[in-house]
C-alpha positions as CSV (number, residue, x, y, z in Angstrom):
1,X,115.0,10.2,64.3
2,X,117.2,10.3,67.5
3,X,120.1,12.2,68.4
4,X,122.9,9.3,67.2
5,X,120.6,8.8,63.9
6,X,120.5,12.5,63.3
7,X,124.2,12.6,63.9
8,X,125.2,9.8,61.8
9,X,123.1,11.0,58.6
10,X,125.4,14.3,59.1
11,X,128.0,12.1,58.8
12,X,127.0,10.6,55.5
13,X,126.0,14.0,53.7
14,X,129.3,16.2,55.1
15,X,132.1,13.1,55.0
16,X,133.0,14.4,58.5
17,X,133.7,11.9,61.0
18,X,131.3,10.6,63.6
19,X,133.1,12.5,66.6
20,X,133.5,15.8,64.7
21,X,129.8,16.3,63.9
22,X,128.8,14.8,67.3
23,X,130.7,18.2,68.6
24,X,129.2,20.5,66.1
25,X,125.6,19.0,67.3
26,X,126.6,19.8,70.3
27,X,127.8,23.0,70.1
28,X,124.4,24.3,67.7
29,X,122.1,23.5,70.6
30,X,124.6,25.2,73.4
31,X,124.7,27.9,70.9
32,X,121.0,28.3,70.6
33,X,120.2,27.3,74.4
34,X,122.5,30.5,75.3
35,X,121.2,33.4,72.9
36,X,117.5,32.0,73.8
37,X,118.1,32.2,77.5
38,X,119.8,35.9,77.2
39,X,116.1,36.8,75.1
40,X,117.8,36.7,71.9
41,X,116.5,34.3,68.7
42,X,118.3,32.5,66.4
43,X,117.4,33.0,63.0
44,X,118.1,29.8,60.0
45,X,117.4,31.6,56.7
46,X,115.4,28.8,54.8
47,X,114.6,26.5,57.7
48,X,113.5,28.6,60.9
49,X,113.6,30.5,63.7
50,X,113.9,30.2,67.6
51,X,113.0,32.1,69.6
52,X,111.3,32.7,73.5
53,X,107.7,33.2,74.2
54,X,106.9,35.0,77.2
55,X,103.9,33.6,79.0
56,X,101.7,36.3,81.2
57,X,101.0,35.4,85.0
58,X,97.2,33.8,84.7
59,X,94.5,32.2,86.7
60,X,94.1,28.3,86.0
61,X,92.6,25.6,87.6
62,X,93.1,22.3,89.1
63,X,91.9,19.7,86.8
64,X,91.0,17.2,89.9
65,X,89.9,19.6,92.4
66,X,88.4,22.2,90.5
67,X,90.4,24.7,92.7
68,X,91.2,28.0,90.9
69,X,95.2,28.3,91.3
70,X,97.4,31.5,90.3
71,X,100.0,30.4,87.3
72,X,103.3,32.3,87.2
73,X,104.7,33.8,84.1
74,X,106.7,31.8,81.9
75,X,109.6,31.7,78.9
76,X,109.2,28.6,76.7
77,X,111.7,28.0,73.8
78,X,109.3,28.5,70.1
79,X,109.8,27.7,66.7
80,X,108.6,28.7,63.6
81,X,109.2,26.7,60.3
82,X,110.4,29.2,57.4
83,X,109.0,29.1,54.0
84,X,112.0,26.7,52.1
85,X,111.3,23.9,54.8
86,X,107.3,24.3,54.9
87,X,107.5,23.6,50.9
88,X,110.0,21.1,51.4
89,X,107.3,19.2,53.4
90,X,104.4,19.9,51.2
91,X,106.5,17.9,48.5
């Protein structure tokens, strides 16, 4: 499902219009964009939670060369499924 298909199935299970949901997409994902990159998470009772990983500076290496290269430490947006949704796909 793409962004337009996800936003018009909102539009047939809350009656809003197109336009309206298209701005309450929008505004989840700035929502959620802007408490994860202040180190916050975002917590969906029933479906899941966001939140940032923090990634340690680590040694790696280059897959062509072979060359041992330092990695810098990292944030990457994670989410974890909660229980309702996890059933809901076991179903």
């Amino acid at each position: 499902m793409n962004r337009k298909q996800l936003i018009m199935a909102m539009v047939e299970k809350s009656q809003f219009s197109e336009e309206k949901n298209e701005k309450a997409l929008d505004a989840i994902i700035e929502v959620i964009g802007e408490e994860l990159a202040s180190g916050g998470k975002v917590k969906l009772l029933g479906f899941g939670t966001f939140e940032v990983s923090e990634r340690a500076a680590r040694k790696g290496r280059n897959p062509q060369t072979g060359v041992e290269i330092e990695l810098p430490a990292s944030r990457s947006p994670k989410f974890r499924a909660g229980k309702e949704l996890k059933a809901a796909l076991r179903k």
